[in-house]
N, C-alpha and C positions, 0 to 999 in steps of 0.2 A: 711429868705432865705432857713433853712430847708424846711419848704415846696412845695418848686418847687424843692431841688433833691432828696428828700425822696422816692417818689409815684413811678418813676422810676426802685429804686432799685430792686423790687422783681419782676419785668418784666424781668430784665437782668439776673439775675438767673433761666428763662426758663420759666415765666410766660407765656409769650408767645406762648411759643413751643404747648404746650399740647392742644392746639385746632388746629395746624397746624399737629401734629403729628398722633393724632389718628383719622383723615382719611386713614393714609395709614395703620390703624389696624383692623380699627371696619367694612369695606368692604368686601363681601365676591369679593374672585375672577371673579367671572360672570358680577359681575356691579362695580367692583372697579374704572374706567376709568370715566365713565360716573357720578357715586356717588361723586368721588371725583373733579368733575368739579363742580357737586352744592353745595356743601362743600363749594370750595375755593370762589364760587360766596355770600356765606350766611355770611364767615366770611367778607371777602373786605366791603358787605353791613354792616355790625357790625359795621365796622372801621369807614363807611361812618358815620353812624349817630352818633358816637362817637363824631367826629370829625365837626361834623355838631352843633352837640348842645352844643359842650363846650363854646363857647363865651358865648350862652344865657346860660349857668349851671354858670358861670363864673358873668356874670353881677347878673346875679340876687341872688347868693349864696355869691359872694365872691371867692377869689382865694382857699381860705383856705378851704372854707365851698366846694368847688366843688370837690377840693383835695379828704376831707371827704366824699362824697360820690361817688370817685371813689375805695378808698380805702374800701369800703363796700361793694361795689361791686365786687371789686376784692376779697374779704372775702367770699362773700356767693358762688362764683364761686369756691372757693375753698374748700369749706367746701363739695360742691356738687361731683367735683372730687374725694377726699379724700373718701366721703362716698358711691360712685355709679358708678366709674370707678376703674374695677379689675387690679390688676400689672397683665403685660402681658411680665414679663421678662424671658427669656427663654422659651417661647412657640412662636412657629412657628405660619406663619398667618393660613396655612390650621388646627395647633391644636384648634385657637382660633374658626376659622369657624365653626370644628365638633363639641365645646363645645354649640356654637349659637344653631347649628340645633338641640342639643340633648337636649336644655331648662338648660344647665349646667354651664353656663357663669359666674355665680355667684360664683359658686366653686372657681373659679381664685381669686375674691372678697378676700374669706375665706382662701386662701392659703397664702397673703400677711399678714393677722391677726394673720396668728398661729408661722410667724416665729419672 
């Protein structure tokens, strides 16, 4: 039974959010309306083929075995955040924009490291 409410758990802690979230960050203002329409159209299609090939990830792996490779998935998504999306806590979207234009985005990266 643990394995159907395990996989859940670290979704509800915001797993979630952070592809819903940094749309409304990583836009500059000129195309943020229009960006964040294909945004939400790329994640929904995500959900879709999630959602689409679980029965077949399901029959053919097993409940357990499909678990496991969502939970790997949700790993290496993670691992990606953590190492290639900068904390953008207290910086405003126009700071984060002029860090874009200036090639300094990464700064943000190393500001999250040193505290």
């Amino acid at each position: 039974m643990i394995e159907h409410i395990a996989p859940p758990f670290p979704l509800r802690r915001g797993g979630l959010a952070i592809g819903w979230l940094m749309g409304s960050e990583m836009f500059p203002l000129a195309i943020r309306g229009k960006a964040s329409s294909v945004h939400a159209a790329v994640l929904w299609g995500s959900n879709l083929i999630v959602t689409s090939t679980a029965l077949s990830t399901v029959s053919l792996l097993g409940t357990g075995g499909a678990m496991w490779v969502y939970a790997g998935l949700n790993f290496l998504c993670f691992v990606f955040v953590w190492h290639f999306v900068p904390e953008t806590t207290g910086h405003s979207l126009e700071d984060i924009e002029n860090h874009l234009r200036a090639g300094k985005f990464m700064e943000l990266r190393m500001k999250r490291s040193e505290k």
